[in-house]
SEMAR-247038 format. One line per field, with one value per residue: z, y, x of N, C-alpha, C in turn. Coordinates in steps of 0.1 Angstrom, whole numbers, plus 5000, padded with zeros to 4 digits. Each point is the difference from the previous one (the first is absolute). Example, Ala and Ser with C-alpha at 12.3 -4.5 7.8 and 13.67 -1.06 7.14 Angstrom:
nup = 5078/4993
nnorth = 4943/5011
neast = 5132/4996
caup = 5000/5000
canorth = 5012/5011
caeast = 4991/5009
cup = 5000/5008
cnorth = 5012/5011
ceast = 5009/4992
This chain:
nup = 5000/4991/5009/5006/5011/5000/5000/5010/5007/4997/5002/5015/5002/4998/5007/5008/4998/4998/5011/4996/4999/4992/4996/5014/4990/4988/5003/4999/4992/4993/5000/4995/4991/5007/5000/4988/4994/5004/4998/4997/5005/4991/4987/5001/4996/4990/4998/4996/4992/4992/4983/5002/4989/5008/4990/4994/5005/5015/5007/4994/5011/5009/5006/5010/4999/5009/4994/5012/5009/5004/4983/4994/4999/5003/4993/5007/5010/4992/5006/4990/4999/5004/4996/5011/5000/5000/4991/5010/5010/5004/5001/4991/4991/5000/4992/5000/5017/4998/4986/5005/5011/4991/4987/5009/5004/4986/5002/4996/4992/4996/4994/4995/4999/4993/4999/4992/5004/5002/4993/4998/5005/4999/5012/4998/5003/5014/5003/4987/5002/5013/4990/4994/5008/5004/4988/5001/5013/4999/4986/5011/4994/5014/4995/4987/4993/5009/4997/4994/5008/4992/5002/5006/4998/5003/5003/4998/5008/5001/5005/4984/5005/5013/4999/4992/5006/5004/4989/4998/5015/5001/4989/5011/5003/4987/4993/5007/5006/4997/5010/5000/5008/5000/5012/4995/4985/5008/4999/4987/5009/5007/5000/5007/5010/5003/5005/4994/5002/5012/4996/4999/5008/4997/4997/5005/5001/5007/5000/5001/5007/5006/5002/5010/5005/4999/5006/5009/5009/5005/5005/5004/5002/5013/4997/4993/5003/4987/5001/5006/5004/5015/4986/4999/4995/4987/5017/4999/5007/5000/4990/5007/5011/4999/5010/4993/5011/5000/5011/4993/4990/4987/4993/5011/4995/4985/5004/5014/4992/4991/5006/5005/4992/5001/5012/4999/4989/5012/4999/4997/5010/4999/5008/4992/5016/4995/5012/5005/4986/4992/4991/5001/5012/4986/4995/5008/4998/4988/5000/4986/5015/5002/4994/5013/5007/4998/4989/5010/5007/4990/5002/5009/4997/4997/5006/5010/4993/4998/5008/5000/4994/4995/4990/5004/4999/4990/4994/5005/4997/4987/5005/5005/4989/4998
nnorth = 4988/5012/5010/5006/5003/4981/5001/5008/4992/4989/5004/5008/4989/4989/5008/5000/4994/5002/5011/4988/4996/5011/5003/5001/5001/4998/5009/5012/4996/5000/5012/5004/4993/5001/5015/5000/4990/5005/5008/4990/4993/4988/5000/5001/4983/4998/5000/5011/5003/5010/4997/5011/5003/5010/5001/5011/5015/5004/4996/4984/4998/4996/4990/5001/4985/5005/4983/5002/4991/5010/5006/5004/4996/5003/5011/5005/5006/5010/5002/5009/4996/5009/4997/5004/5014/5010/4991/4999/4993/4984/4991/4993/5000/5013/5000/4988/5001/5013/4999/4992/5006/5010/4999/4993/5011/5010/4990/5009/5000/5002/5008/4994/5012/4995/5009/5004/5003/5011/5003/4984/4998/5015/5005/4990/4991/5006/5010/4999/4992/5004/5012/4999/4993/5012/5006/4991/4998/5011/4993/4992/5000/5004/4999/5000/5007/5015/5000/5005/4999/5003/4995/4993/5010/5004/5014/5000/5008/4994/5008/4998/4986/5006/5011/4990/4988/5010/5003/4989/5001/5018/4996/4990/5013/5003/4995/5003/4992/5005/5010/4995/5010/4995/5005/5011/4999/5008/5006/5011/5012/4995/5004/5011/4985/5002/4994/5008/4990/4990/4989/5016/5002/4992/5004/4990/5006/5011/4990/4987/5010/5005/4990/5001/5015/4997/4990/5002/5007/5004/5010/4991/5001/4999/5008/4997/4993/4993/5011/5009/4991/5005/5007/4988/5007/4990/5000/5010/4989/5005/4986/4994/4998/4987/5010/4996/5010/5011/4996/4987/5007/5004/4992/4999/5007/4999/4991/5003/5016/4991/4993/5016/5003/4986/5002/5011/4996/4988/4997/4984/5004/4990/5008/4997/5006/4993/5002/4990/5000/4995/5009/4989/5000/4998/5003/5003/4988/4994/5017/5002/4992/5011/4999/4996/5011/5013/4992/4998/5010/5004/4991/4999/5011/5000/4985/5008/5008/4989/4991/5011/5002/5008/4999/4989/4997/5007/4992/4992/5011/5004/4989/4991/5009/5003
neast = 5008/4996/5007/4990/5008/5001/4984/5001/5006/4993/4984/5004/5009/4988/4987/5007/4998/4983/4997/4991/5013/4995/5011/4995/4991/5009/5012/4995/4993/5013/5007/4989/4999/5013/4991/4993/5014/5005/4991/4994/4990/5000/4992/4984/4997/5004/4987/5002/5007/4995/5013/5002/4999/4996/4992/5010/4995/5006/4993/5003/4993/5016/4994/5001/4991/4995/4992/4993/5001/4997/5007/4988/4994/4984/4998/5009/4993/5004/5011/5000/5010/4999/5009/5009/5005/4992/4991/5009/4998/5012/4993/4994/5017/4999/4988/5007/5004/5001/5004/5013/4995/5000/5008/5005/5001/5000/5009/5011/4997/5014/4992/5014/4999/5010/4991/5001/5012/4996/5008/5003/4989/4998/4995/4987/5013/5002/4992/5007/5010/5003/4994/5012/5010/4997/5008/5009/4999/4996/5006/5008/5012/5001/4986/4999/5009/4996/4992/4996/4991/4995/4987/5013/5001/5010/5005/5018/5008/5012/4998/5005/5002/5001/5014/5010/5000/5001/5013/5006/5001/5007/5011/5005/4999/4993/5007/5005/5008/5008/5007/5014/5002/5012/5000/4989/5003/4996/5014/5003/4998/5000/5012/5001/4998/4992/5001/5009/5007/5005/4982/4999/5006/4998/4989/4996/4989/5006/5009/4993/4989/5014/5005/4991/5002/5012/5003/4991/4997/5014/4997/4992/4984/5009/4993/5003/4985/5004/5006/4991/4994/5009/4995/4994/4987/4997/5001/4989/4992/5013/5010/4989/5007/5008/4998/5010/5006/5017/5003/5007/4990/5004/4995/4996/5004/5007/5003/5005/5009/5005/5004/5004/5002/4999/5006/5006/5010/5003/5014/5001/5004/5011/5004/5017/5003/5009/4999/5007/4995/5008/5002/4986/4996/4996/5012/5004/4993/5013/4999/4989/4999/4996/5006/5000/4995/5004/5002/5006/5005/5007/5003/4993/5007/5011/5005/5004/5009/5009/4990/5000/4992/5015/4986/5002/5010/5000/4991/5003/5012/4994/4991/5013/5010/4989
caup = 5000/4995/5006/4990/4998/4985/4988/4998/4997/4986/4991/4997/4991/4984/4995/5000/4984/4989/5001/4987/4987/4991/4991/5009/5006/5005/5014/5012/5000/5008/5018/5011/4998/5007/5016/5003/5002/5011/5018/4995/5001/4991/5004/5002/4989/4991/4989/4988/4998/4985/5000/4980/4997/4994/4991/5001/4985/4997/5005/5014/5018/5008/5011/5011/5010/5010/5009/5013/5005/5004/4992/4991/4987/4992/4996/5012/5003/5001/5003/4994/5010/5000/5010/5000/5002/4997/4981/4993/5002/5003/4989/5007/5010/5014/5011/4999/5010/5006/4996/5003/5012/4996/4993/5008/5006/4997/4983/4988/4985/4999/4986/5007/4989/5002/4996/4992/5010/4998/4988/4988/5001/5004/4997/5002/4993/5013/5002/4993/5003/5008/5000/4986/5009/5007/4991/4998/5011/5003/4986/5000/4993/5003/5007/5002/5004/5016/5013/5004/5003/4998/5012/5017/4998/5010/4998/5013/4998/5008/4997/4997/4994/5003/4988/4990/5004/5006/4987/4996/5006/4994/4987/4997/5014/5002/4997/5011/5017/5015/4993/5011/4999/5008/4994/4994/4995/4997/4994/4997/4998/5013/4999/5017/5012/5002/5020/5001/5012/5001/4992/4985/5005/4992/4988/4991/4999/4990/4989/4992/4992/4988/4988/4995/4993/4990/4992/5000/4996/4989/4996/5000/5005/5013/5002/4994/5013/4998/5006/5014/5001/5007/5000/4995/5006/5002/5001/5004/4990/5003/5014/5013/4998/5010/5000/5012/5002/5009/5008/4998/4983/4997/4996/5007/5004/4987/4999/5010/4998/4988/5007/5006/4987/4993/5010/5005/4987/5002/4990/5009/5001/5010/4995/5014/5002/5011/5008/5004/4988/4985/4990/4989/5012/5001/4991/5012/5013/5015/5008/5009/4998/4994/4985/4994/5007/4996/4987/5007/5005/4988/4998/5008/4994/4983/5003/5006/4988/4990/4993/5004/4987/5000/4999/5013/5013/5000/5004/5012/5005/4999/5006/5012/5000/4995
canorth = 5012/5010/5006/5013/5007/4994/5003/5012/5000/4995/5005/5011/4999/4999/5016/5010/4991/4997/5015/5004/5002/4992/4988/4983/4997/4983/4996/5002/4988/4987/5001/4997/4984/4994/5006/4988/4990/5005/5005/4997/4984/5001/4999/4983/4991/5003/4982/5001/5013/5004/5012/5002/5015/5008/5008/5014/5006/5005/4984/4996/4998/4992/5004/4991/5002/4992/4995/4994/4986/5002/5007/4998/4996/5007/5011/5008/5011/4999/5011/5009/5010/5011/5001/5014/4999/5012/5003/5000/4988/4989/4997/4985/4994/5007/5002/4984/4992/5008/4997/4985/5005/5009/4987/4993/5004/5000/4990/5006/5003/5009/5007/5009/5006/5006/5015/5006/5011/5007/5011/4997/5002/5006/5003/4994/4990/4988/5002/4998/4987/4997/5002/4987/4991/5001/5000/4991/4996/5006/5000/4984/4996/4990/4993/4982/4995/5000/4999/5015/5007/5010/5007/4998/5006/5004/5000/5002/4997/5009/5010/5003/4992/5006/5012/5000/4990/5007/5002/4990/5000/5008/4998/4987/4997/4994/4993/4993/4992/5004/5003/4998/5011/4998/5010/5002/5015/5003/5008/4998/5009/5004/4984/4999/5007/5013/4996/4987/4992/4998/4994/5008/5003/4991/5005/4992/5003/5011/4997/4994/5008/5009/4994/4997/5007/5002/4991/4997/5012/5002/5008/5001/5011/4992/5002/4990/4995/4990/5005/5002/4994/5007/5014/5001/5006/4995/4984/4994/4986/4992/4987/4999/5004/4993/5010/4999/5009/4992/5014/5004/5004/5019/5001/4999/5013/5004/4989/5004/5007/4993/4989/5011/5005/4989/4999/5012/4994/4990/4987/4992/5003/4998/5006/4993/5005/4996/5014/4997/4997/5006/5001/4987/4991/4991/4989/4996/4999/4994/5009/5000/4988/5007/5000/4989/5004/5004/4995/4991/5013/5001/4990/5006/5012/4996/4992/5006/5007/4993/4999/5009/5005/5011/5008/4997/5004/5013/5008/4991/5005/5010/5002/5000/5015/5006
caeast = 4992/5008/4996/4995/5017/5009/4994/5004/5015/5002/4996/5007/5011/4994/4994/5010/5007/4989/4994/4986/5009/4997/5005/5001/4983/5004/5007/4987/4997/5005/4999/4989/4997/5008/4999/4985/5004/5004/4992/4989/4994/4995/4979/5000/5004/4987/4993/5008/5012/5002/5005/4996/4999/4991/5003/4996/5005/5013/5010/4993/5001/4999/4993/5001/4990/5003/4992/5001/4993/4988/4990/4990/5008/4996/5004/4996/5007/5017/5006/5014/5014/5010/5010/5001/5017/5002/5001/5016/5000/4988/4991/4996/5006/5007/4989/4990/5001/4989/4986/4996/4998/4991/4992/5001/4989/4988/4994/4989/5014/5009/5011/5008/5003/5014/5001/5014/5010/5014/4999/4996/4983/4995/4990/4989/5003/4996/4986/4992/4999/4988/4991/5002/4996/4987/4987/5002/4992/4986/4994/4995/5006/5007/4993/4996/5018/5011/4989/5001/4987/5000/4992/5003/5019/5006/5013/5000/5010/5006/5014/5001/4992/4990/4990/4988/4986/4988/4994/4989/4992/4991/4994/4987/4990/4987/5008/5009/4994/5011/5008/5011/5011/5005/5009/4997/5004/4986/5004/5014/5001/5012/5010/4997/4990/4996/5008/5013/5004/5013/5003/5001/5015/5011/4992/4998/4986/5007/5009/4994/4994/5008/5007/4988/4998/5010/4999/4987/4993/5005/4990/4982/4998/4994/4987/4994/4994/5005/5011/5000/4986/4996/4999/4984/4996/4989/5005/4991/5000/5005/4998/5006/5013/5008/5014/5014/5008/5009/5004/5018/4997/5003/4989/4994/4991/4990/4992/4989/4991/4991/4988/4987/4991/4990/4988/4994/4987/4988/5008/5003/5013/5008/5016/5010/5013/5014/5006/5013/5005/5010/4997/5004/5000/4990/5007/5016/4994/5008/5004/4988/4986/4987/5002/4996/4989/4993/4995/4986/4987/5001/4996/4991/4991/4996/4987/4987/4987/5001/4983/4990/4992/5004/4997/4985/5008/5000/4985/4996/5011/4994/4989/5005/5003/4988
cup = 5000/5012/4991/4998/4990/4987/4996/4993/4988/4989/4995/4993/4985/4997/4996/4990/4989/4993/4986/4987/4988/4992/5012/5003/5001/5011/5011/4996/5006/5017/5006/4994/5011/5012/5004/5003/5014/5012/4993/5001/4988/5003/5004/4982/4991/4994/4988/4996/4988/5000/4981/4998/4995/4984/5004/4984/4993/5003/5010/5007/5004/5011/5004/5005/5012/5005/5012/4997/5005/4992/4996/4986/4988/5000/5013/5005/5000/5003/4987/5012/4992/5003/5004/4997/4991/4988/4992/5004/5007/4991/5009/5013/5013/5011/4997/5008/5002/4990/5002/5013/5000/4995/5012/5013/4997/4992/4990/4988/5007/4985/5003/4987/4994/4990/4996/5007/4995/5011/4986/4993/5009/5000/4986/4996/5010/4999/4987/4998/5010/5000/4984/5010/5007/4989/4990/5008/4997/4989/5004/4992/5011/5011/4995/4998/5013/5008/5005/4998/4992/5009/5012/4996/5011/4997/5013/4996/5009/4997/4986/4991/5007/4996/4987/5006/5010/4984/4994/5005/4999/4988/4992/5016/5001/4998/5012/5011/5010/4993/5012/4999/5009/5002/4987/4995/4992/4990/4998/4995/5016/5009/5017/5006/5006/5012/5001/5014/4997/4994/4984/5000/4986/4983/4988/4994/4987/4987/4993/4992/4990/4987/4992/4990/4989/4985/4996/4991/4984/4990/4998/5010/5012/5006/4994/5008/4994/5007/5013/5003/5009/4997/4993/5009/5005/5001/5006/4991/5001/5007/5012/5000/5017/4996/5013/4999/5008/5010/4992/4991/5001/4994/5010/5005/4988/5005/5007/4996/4986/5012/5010/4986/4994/5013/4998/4985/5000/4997/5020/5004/5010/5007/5016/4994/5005/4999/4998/4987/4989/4988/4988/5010/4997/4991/5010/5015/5011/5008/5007/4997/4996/4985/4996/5004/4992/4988/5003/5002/4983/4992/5007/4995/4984/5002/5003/4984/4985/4992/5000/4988/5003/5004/5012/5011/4998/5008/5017/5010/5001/5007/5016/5004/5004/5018
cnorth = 5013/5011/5016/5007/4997/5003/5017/5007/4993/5009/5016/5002/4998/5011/5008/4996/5003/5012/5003/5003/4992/4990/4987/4997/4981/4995/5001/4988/4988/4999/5000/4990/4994/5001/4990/4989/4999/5002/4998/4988/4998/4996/4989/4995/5006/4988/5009/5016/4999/5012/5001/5015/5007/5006/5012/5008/5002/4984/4990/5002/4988/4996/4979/4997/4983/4997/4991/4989/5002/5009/4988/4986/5008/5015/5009/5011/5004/5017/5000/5006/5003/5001/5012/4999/5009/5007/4995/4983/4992/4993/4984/4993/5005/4998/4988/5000/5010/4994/4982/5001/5004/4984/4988/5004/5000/4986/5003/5003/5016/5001/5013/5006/5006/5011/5007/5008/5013/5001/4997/5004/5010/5004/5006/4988/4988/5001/4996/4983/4994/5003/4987/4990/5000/4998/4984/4993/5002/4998/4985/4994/4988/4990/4983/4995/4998/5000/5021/5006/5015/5010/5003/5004/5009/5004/5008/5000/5013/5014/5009/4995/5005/5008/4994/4997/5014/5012/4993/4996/5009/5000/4988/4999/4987/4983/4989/4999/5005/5007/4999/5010/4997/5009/5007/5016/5010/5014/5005/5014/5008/4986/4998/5005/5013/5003/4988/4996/4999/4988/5001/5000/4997/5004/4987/5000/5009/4999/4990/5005/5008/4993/4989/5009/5007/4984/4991/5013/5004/5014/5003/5008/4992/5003/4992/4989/4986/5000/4998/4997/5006/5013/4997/5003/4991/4985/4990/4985/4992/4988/4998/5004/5004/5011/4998/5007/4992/5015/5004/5002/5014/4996/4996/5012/4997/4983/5003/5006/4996/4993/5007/5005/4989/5001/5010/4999/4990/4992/4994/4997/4989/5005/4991/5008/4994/5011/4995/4991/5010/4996/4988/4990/4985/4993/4997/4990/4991/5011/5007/4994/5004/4997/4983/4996/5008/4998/4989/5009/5005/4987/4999/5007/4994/4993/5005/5005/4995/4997/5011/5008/5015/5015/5001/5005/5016/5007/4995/5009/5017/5003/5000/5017/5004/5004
ceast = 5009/4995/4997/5014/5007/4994/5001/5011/5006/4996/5007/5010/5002/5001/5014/5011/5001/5002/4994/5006/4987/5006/5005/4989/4999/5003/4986/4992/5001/5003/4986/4996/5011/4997/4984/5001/5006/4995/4983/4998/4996/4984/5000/4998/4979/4996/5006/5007/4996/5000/4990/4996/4985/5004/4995/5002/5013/5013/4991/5007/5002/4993/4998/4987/5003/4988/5004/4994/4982/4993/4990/5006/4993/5004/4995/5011/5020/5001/5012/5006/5015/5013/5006/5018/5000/5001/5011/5006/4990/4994/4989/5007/5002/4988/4989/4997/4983/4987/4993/4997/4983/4987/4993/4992/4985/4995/4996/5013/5001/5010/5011/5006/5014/5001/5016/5002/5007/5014/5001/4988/5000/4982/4994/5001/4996/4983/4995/5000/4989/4987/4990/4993/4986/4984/4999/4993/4990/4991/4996/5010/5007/4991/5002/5015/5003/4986/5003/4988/5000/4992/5005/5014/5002/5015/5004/5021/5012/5010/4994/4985/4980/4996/4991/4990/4993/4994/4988/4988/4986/4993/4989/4991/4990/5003/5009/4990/5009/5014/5011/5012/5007/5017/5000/5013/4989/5002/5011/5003/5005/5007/4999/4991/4988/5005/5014/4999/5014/5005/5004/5015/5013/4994/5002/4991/5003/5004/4990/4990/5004/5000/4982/4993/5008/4997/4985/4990/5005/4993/4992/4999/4990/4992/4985/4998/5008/5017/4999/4984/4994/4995/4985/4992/4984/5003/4984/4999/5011/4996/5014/5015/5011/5015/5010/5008/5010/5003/5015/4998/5000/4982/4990/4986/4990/4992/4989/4984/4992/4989/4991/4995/4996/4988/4993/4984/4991/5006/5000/5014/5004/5013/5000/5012/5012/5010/5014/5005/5002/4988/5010/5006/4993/5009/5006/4989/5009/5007/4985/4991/4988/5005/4988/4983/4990/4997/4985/4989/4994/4986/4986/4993/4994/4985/4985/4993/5003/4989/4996/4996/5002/4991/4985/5011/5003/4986/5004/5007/4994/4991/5004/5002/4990/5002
């Protein structure tokens, strides 16, 4: 067992290695693929792993779906997930352990989507794959191949991977069953805190946004609710929606405050806060055991509104406001 100091201390040294050199986006890769293998339990085992590709306009999509032992054999409820690592890395591999967690909880398929990276792929090249994937779902294309409900979808995903999935979220309201932000980046137009801490101290926060916005953004204009999701104004309708915040995240305020403006709109909110956790705590669970918990709580949720007929649960929610 890795103590949070060794993993700190590992990880700092990477960072300070790295320092976001575009031309070592491989190297970053590969080190947090070593850092997953490393301070991460692997999932639990699946009745089956397929891999295969969405077609899209511009390219297919790789994408991963993971049925559990306890799905449906017939076509039923799946979560799309996201992976996060910031537009610029990560991919399937870095974050299996969270979606075979996720999967296995809920018994339910899990499609994991490996979205194109800048700064190769700059934006709109990641949101526009996931959103491929989503409409691909949602056409029924992968119901009688992968068992993927079209009716009972749900997405949900971490970091960078939450910004889209609460995008998508607003843009197919009516459409999804649940939406999962987990450590959410809700926007990309101020890089720090409204209230630094001392866990701001070291500005790692600082620097990854920079170069998120240098090589990601890349001169779009972040304002744009596909950019920064946190700046819509009409989040009424929304489906339900499982928000995790970390006390040791520079993003932790914008998450917060997305999950008081889905309430404050009538959206069904769960928010869990871990005060004494890091931002992307959920790939490293042999340093924290919550890594391997709260996908369960995750899981929970999903289930609770997986069946649930989208648009009866809007009125049902509306009527609760009233």
């Amino acid at each position: 067992m890795f103590s949070p100091k060794e993993f700190a201390d590992n990880f700092r040294e990477r960072f300070e290695r790295l320092k976001f050199d575009p031309d070592k986006i491989y190297s970053i890769h590969n080190n947090i693929r070593r850092l997953t293998n490393q301070f991460d339990h692997p999932g639990p085992k699946m009745k089956d792993v397929l891999d295969f590709n969405v077609p899209g306009e511009d390219c297919d999509v790789p994408v991963r779906l993971y049925i559990p032992f306890g799905a449906e054999d017939v076509a039923g409820p799946s979560l799309i997930y996201l992976h996060g690592g910031g537009f610029v890395t990560c991919s399937i591999e870095s974050h299996e352990a969270i979606a075979l967690r996720i999967a296995n909880g809920a018994n339910m398929r899990v499609l994991s989507v490996d979205y194109r990276l800048a700064p190769e792929h700059p934006y709109p090249a990641g949101p526009i794959d996931c959103e491929t994937v989503l409409k691909w779902a949602l056409s029924g294309q992968g119901k009688d191949a992968y068992g993927i409900d079209p009716a009972a979808l749900s997405i949900g995903g971490d970091s960078a991977g939450g910004n889209m999935s609460a995008y998508l979220a607003q843009k197919y309201r009516n459409d999804l069953h649940a939406q999962i932000l987990l450590y959410p980046l809700m926007q990309l137009t101020n890089f720090k805190p409204p209230k630094p801490g001392p866990q701001d101290w070291l500005q790692f926060g600082f620097m990854a946004l920079k170069f998120i916005n240098e090589h990601y953004v890349a001169g779009a204009n972040a304002n744009e609710t596909r950019l920064s999701p946190l700046f819509e104004k009409n989040l009424r309708g929304l489906p339900p929606a499982y928000v995790l915040t970390c006390g040791l995240d520079p993003l932790r305020d914008e998450g917060k405050l997305y999950a008081d403006n889905m309430s404050c709109h009538g959206v069904k909110v769960k928010y869990h806060h871990e005060k004494a956790m890091p931002h992307g705590f959920l790939n490293f669970s042999r340093v924290f055991p919550k890594g391997r918990t709260i996908p369960l709580e995750v899981a929970e949720f999903i289930r609770d509104y997986a069946l649930r007929d989208p648009v009866k649960s809007i009125t049902e929610m509306a009527g609760e406001a009233v």
